[in-house]
N, C-alpha and C positions, 0 to 999 in steps of 0.2 A: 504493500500500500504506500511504500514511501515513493515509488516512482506515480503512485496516482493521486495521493492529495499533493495539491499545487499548479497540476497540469490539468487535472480532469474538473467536469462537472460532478457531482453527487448527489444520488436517487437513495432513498429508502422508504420501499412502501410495506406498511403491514396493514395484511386482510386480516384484519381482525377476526378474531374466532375462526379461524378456517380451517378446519381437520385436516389432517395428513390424505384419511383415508379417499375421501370425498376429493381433493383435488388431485389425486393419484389416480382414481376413476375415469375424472371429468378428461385429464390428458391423453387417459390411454384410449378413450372412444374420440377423439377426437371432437371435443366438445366446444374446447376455450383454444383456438387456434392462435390467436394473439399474444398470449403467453408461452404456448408452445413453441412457438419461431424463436425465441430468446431463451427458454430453457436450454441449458447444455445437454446435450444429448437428445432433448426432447422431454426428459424427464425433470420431476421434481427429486430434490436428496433429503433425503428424510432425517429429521431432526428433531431433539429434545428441547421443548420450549424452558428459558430460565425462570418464568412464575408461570403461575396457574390462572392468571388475570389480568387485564388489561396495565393495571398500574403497576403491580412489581415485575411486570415481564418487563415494560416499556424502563421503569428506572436500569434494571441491569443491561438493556439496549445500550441507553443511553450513555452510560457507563462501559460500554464496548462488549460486553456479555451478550452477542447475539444467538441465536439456536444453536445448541450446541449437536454437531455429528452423531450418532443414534450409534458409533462405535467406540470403543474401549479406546482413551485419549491417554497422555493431552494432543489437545486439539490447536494450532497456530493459531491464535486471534487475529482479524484485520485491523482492530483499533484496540488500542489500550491506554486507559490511564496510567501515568504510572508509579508502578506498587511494588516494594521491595518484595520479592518469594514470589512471585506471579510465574504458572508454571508455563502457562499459554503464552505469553509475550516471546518471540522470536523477532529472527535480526529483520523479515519484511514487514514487521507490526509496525503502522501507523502510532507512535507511543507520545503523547500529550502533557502535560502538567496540571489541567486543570482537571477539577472532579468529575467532569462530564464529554464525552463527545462534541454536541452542539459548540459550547465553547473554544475547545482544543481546535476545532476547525475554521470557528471564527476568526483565533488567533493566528491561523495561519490564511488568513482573506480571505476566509469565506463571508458572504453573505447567506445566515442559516434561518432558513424559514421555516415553518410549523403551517401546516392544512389539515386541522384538525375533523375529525368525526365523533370519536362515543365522548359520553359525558364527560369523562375526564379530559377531554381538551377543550371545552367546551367556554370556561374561565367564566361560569358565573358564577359557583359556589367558590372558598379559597382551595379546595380542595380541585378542582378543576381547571385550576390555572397555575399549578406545582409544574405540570410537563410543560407548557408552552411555554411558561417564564424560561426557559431553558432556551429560547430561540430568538432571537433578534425580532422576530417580527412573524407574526401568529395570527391566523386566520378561522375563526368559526362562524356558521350564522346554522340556524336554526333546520335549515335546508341541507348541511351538512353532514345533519345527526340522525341517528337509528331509525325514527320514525317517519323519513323520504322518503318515498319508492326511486326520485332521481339525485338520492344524493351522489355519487360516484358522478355523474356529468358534471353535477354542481360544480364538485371539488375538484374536477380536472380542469374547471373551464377558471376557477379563483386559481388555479397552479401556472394557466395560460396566460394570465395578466401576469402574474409573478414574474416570469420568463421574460414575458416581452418588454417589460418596464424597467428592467438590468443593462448597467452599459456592459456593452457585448464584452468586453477584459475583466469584472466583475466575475470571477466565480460565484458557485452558488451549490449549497446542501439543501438541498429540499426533502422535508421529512412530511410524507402522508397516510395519514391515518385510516384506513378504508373501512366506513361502519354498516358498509351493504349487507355482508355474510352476517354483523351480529341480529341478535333477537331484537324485534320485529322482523323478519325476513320473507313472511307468508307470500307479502305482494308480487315477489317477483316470480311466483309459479301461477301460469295461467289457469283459471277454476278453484286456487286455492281460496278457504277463505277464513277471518278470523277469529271465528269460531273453530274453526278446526285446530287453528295453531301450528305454529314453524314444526320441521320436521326435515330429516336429514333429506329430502327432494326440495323443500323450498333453500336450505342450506346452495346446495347444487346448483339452484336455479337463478340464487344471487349472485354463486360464483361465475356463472355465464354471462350476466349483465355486469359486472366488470369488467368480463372481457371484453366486450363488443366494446367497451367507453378505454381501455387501458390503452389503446395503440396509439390516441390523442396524448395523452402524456408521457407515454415516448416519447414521440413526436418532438413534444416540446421541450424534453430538457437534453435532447441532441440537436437542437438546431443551431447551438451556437459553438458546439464543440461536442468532442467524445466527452460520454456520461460512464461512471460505473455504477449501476444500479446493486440494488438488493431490494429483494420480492419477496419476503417470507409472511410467516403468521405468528401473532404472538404469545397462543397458545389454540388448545381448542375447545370442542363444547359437546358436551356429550345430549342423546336423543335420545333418553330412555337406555340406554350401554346398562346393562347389569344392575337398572334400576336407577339410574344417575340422571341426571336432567341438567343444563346448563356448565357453568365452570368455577374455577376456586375452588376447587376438589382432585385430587391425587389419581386419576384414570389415565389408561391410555389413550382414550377419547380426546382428551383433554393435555397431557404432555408431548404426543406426538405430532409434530407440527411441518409442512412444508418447507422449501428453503430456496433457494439461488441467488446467485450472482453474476452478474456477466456485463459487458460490454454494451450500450445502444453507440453503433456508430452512428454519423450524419444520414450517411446515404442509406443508410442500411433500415433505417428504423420510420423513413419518410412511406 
């Protein structure tokens, strides 16, 4: 990472709640094509989420602690604060001073933005503006959050102003929070309704409607240079799993989570 912060743009988006299992499906039947042209291989790498919930996953993110490998580690980190005895830190770790990501990268010129979705980026209660405050400049409206059926357009189309209103030698961290997958979810399956309640097919079905919206936000944060993204989930949510319903609970439902990273070039991602 030390040859790509400085030179590069930076992407990090998390589908919130997004099951391992469920976007490992959606790939293999060819569902979410959009995503699949930028996964390595095709595939998602399966990975153990660091919390069981939106908030503690997102502080250990932010803190460089992203999905950890689903194998017997340690595993290289991309970013690291840094911590004497840290067993993950190697000589390509991106390694920082400050306690946080967002910062460390600011300090090295970034311009780091926040496009929030679930309640905790939300910044109305104080508790909902712990992660944002972590960004230079932080984005939510209402149209953003769980209960949109178009939040995903919303939040790609606030990430397209973001881009475009940058002098073009301005780097830029753009951190998006995607709250289509979590609960409320029902809308985005046709006939579903909410009486019935989400269920791992409207799960599925959110996942497909950010796809069709994701290739815009590509788009946009390669248009002024190579981007290295990162696409993961930050934990997952279980659907009745062995009795279990939702997350902040210790299931496989719920700790195994998707993952990638890769490259958007210019031309490539237009």
């Amino acid at each position: 990472m030390n040859t790509v912060v400085g030179s590069d743009d930076l992407l990090l988006v998390t589908l919130d709640t997004l099951r391992f299992d469920v976007a490992e499906e959606l790939a293999a039947a060819g569902r979410i094509p959009n995503l699949v042209r930028h996964l390595p291989g095709g595939i998602w790498e399966k990975r153990h989420a660091p919390g069981s919930f939106t908030y503690a996953s997102h502080q250990a993110m932010f803190a460089g602690f992203l999905p950890t490998p689903a194998s017997p580690g340690p595993h290289p980190r991309l970013f690291a604060a840094r911590f004497a005895g840290s067993e993950s830190t190697a000589d390509g770790t991106f390694v920082h001073d400050t306690a946080d990501l967002p910062s460390g990268l600011a300090g090295a010129g970034y311009r780091t933005v926040c496009v929030g979705g679930v309640g905790f980026f939300n910044r109305r209660p104080p508790l909902g503006s712990v992660l944002p405050a972590l960004f230079q400049e932080s984005h939510w409206e209402p149209e953003f959050g769980v209960a949109s059926p178009t939040s995903f357009e919303k939040q790609v189309a606030c990430a397209e102003r973001v881009v475009a209103r940058l002098p073009p030698e301005q780097r830029l961290f753009l951190f998006v929070n995607v709250s289509a997958l979590h609960q409320p979810n029902w809308f985005h399956l046709p006939g579903a309704t909410a009486d019935a309640g989400d269920s791992r097919q409207t799960h599925a079905a959110a996942l497909e409607y950010v796809d069709r919206h994701i290739g815009r936000l590509f788009a946009a944060m390669s248009s002024r240079r190579r981007c290295f993204a990162i696409v993961c989930s930050d934990h997952g949510t279980a659907y009745g799993d062995d009795g279990y319903t939702g997350h902040r609970l210790g299931h496989e439902a719920v700790w195994t989570v998707p993952y990638a990273h890769f490259f958007l070039d210019p031309e490539a991602s237009r």
